[in-house]
N, C-alpha and C positions, 0 to 999 in steps of 0.2 A: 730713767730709774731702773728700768729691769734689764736693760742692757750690762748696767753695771755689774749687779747682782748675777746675772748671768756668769758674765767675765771672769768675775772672782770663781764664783762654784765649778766652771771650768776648769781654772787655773790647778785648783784644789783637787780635782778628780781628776786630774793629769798627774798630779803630784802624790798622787796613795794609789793610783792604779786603777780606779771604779769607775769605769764608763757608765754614766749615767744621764738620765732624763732629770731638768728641770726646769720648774716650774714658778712662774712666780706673779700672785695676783692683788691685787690692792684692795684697799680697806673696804670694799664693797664684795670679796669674795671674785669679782671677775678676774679671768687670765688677762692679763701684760704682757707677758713673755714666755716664752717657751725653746729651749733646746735639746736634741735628745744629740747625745756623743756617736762617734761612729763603736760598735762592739755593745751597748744598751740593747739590755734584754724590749721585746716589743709591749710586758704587760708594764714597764717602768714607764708609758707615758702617762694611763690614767691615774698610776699608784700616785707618780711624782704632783699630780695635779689634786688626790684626792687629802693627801700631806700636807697642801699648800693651805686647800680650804679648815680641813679642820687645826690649821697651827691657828689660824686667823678666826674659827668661829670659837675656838677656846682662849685665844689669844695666850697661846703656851707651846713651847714646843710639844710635839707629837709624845717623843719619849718620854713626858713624863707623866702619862695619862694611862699608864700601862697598865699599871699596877688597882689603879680604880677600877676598871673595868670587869676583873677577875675575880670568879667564883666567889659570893662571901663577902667581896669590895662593896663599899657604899653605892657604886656607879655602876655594878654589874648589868651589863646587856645596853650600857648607851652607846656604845660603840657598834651595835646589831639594831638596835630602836629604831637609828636615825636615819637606817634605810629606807622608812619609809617615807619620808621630804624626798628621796632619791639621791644623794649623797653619804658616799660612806666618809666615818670618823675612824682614822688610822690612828693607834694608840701603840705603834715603836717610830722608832726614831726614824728622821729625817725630815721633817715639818720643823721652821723656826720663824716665828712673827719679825717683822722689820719694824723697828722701834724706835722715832723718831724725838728726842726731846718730850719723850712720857708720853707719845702719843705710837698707837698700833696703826701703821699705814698700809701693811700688809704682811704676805710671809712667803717664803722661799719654800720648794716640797722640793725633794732629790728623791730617787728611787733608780737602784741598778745597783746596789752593794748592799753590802750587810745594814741592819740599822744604825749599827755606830759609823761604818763609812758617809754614809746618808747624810749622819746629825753632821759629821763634822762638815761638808761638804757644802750642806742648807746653810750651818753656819758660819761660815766664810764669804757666801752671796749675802748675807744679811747682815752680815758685817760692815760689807764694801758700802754697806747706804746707813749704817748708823752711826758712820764712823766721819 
């Protein structure tokens, strides 16, 4: 499974330019797989992995949890809260759950471009298994 997903988010970060880390863990939160490109910055391995858990403990991509989190938002400061289980929640893009037949089996994190590089990036590894 994360072979594949791997492949794909490769394929994709070849193909826009974003050397990046990624990550990808199954329905339990644990790492499966892991690749970082050659030219990935060294903090995109833990970003790409902390992407992955929170796509999977929200069961939503990352990007779209931004906007709760901020001053005022209904969800302000749960993206700072959950540090203390010791795990952070990344609230931009690049974290996308893998969605098997209505079921969340896991999620892809990318981390080494911008967040939309990222989204599109996760997206494409979690594609190669929904598809």
């Amino acid at each position: 499974m994360a072979d594949k997903a791997i492949a794909a988010a490769i394929a994709k970060a070849i193909e826009i330019g974003s050397p990046s880390s990624i990550s990808v863990i199954d329905s339990g939160r644990e790492l499966v797989g892991f690749a970082r490109m050659d030219g990935a910055l060294l903090a995109s391995v833990q970003i790409s992995q902390a992407k992955a858990y929170t796509a999977r403990s929200l069961n939503a991509a990352t990007q779209d949890w931004g906007a709760f989190v901020q001053p005022g938002a209904p969800l302000f400061g749960l993206d700072v809260a959950h540090l203390a289980v010791g795990k952070p929640l990344i609230t931009f893009g690049g974290g996308v759950p893998i969605t098997v037949n209505g079921e969340v089996i896991g999620a892809v994190g990318v981390a080494g471009g911008y967040p939309d590089q990222d989204h599109e990036i996760a997206s494409a590894g979690a594609a190669a298994l929904e598809g």
